[in-house]
N, C-alpha and C positions, 0 to 999 in steps of 0.2 A: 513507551507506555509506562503511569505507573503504577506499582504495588496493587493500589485498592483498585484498580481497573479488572483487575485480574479475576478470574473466580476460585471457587475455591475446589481443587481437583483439576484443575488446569496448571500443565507442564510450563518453566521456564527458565532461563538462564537468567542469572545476577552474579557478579561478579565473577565471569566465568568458567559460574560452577553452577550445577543443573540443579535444580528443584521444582517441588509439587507444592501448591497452596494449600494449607490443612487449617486455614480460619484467617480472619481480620489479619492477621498481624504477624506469621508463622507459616512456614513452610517446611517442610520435610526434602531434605536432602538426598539426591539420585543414589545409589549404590549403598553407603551408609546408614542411610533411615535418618541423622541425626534433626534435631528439631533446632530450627535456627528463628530467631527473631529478625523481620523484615522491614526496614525504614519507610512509612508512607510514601515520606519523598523519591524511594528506590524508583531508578529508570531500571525496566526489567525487559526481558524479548522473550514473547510467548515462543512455544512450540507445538509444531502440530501433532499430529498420532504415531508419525513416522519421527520425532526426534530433529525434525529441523526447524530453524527458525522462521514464522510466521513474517509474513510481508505487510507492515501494520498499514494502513493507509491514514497518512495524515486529519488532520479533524478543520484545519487551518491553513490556506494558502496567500502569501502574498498576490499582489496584482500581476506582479514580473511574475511569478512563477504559471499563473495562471494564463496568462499571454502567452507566455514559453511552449506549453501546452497547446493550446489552440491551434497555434502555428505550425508545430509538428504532427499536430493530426491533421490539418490542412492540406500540408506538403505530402505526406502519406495518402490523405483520399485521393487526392489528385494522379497520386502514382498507381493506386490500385485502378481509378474511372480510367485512365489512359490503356490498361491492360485490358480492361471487361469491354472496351471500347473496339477493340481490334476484331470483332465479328460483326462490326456495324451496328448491331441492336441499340447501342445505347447512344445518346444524340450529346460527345461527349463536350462538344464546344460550348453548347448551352449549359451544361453542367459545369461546365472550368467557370464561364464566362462567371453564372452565381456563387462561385467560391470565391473569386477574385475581387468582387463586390463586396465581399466579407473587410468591415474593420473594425477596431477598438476604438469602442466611444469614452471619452471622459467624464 
């Protein structure tokens, strides 16, 4: 993420050292206080309430990665239908069968 994404009172690390956003361009230093000037271009890693780094979720996916994904939630449903399957209730071959029918179109 960068800099200007950030808000301003929301925690973050840059260059391995902790700070708070305190305007456009400026952030305040963890323990210190000191006021540092902050590079637009700065890649930063938010933090949540608890001092850990946030798990940012991309804005942009290639096609591979996107397929990558499908596919391992695929293999996953499949593993969970086969388990909820074992009391009978759920009619699970018809359900494999339309996962299986699943493909990437170009």
């Amino acid at each position: 993420m960068r800099f200007p994404q950030v808000q301003v009172g929301q925690p973050f690390i840059y260059q391995d050292k902790r700070y708070t956003k305190t305007g456009p361009l400026t952030a305040s230093e963890e323990g210190t206080g000191s006021q540092r000037m902050i590079p637009r271009s700065a890649e930063v890693t938010l933090l949540n309430a608890i001092g850990e780094p946030l798990r940012v979720i991309k804005e942009r996916y290639t096609r591979g990665e996107v397929e990558t994904a499908l596919a391992a939630f695929k293999t996953t449903l499949a593993e969970r239908l086969r388990v909820a399957a074992v009391d009978g209730s759920l009619p699970l071959e018809q359900v494999l069968a339309l996962l299986e029918e699943i493909e990437f179109e170009d």
